[in-house]
C-alpha positions, 0 to 999 in steps of 0.5 A: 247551144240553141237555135232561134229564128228572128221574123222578118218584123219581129213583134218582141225583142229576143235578147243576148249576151255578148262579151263585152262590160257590163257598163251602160252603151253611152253612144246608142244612148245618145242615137235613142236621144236622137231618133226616140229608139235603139239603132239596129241590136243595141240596148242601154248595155255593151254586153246586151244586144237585141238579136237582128230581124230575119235571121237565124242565131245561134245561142251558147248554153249559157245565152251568149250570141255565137253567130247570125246567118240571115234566112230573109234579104229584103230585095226588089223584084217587081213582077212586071207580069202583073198590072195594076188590077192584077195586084190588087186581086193578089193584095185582096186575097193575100190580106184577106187570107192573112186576116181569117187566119189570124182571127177565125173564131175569135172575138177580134178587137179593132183600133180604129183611127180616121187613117187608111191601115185600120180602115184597110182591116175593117174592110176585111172584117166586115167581108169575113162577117168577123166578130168585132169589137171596135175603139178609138180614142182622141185627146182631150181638147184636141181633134175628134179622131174618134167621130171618124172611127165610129163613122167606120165602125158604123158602117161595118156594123162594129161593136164601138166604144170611143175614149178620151186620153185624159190630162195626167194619166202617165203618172199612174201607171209610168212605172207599169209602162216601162216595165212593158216597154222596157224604156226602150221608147218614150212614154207619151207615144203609147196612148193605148196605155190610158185605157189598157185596163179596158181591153181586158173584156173587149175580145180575145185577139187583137187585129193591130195595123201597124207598118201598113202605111211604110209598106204601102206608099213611098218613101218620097224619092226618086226611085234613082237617088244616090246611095249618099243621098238616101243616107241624108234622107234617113237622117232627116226621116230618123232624128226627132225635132231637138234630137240632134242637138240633145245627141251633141250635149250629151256626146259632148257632157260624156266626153266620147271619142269623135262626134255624134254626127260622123258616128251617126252618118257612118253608122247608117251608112253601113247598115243602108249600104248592106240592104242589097237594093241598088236598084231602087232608092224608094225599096231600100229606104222601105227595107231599111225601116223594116229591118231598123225602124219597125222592130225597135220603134214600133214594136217596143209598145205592142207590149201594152196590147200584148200584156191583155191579149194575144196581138195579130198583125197582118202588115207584119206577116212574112208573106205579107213582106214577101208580097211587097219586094214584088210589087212595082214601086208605082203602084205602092206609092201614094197609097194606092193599093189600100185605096183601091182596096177599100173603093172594091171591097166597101166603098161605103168606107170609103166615102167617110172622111180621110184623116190625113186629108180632112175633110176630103175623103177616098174619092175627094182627097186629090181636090186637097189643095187650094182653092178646094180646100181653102174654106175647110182650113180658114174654118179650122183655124178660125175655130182653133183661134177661138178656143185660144182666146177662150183659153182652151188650148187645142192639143195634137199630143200626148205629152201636152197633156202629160207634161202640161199644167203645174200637176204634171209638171211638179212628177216631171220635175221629180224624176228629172231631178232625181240627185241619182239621175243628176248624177248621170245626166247633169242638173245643168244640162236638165236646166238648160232643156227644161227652161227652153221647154218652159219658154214655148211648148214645142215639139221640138223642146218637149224631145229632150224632156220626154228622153230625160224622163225616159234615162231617170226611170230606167236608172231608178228601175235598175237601181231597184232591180239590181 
């Protein structure tokens, strides 16, 4: 026997047997089909399972999981000793001390995007005088994330270089991709695929921001909601546009026992119930994401990064998971703590424009609202109505570029209608989503493409491998 000891966000998956058939888990099947992830320990099959985060598991010799004993339980425990400056000065050396450690000595390569989590990293850096080489990149015909990034960049006095996530890309390197991910994830979310071939030269470690913007905020709720009323919300937070509806076909085309909503609600609520914070709804949901949504979501791509250099994350660090069950939840919400952060450590940072809030900035963005804001937005939408009449779509996702245009769409066709696939999932019901898919490109009808895409490589991939 051996023992392994799972992190409180783990960054790869450990798995296990366990006795159970070897025969395809056709209900997690349809929960990835609903939310883009696997829920909780499951995997494409019964007899696999991914081991939990934060506990400690005993393994057979011949790899079956014996038992899982938790050696972390998120809770909510706020320091009420401390105010609002006295936890930004615990945060400040907290995340500093976790950054050093991570990346002292090392040359350290820094995404940079025009949000909060990266900006928070580079405020660090540059104060540790790290050495950094720094990137972004924006889609093609779509909204330039990349002038924030250098603005950053710039003012860090960073090494950067911006990219473009070109049309098409996908179809060269799908199959490397879902080895890495193990189609455990769709395939247009990890963009970072387009330019994985730089990273190669850029650095020795990389300083990943991930899970910062869940750790730091709130989850938009009364600190008082109901148990009942959580699970509602992370339904609505959990399941992708056109998700359900996909679950249901498929649920409904396997013939499984039940439905899938009951399964669902019954499925979160036992696992939301077990997080024993009754306390506050906000820290629960928080905790709920951390155990369920970060490792099977967010962590399924930090392969790519991973399979070029060694990957650091400071939001993931144990002490940095520990930090955040103390702190009141008024001063996690709205950000407040990596704001402040910034304003005190490089307030040249943080004047530069704020993404999510363009164009305001660190000091500006509570003037976004109207009538401050109408002139930006009556701009913005006049110049995209322009490049429409110009015939230049604006793109704000990946898979507009992956799946989009006679090319792209001739290699989408080719493995959704696979006579294998349709073997599984049914030509007819390929038909039905497809041709949605074709009759308005939406968020919501793209879904059901991007999981198709995801079923057919994983079966053709195990068929290989078999």
């Amino acid at each position: 026997m051996k023992t392994i000891t799972t992190p409180i966000i783990p960054i790869v998956p450990t798995y296990a047997k366990v006795n159970a058939p070897h025969e395809l888990h056709l209900e997690a099947i349809c929960v990835f089909a609903a939310i883009g992830f696997f829920l909780d320990t499951d995997t494409y099959w019964k007899d696999e399972v991914v081991l939990r985060p934060g506990c400690q598991h005993t393994i057979s010799d011949d790899g079956y999981l014996l038992e899982s004993i938790p050696w972390f339980e998120w809770h909510y425990t706020p320091d009420k000793t401390r105010d609002f400056d006295a936890t930004l000065q615990d945060f400040t050396t907290l995340f500093e001390s976790i950054i050093e450690e991570q990346t002292v000595g090392k040359k350290v390569i820094l995404p940079l995007s025009g949000g909060l989590d990266s900006r928070t990293q580079a405020a660090a850096l540059q104060h540790l005088k790290a050495s950094v080489t720094s990137y972004s990149y924006d889609f093609q015909g779509g909204y330039k994330e990349t002038e924030i990034a250098k603005s950053i960049a710039e003012v860090c006095d960073f090494d950067f270089t911006a990219y473009t996530i070109p049309k098409g890309y996908l179809w060269d390197v799908l199959e490397d991709l879902a080895t890495l991910n193990r189609c455990e994830s769709d395939f247009t979310a990890p963009r970072q695929m387009a330019i994985v071939d730089e990273f190669e030269t850029m650095g020795e470690v990389f300083s990943l921001g991930h899970w910062g913007d869940v750790l730091f905020d709130d989850m938009g709720v009364r600190d008082d909601l109901p148990l009942k009323d959580q699970v509602k919300v992370l339904q609505k937070k959990l399941i992708k546009k056109g998700g359900r509806a996909l679950a249901n076909q498929l649920w409904s085309y396997w013939n499984l026992a039940g439905d899938f909503d009951a399964y669902f609600e019954t499925r979160i609520t036992s696992l939301l119930s077990a997080i024993k914070i009754p306390n506050n709804a906000n820290a629960r949901i928080r905790a709920f994401k951390s155990m369920y949504w970060a490792p099977r979501w967010t962590s399924v791509n930090l392969a790519v990064f991973a399979s070029k250099h060694p990957v650091t994350l400071p939001y993931y660090d144990k002490r940095m998971c520990e930090f955040i069950c103390t702190v009141p939840e008024s001063f996690l919400a709205k950000r407040q703590l990596q704001i402040g952060y910034i304003k005190k450590r490089a307030p040249k940072l943080a004047k530069i424009t704020w993404q999510e809030q363009r164009p305001f900035n660190l000091y500006t963005y509570p003037k976004n609202k109207t009538p401050y804001n109408l002139p930006y937005r009556t701009i913005n939408k006049l110049e995209r109505v322009f490049q429409e009449v110009l015939g230049k779509k604006y793109i704000e996702r990946n898979w507009e570029l992956q799946f989009l245009g006679d090319d792209n769409q001739k290699k989408l066709e080719a493995y959704v209608y696979n006579t294998e696939f349709n073997s599984w999932i049914s030509k007819s019901i390929v038909d039905q989503c497809y041709n949605a898919f074709k009759s308005g490109y939406t968020v919501e009808k793209s879904h059901a493409m991007n999981m198709f895409l995801v079923f057919a490589v994983h079966q053709h991939l195990n068929k290989r491998h078999a």
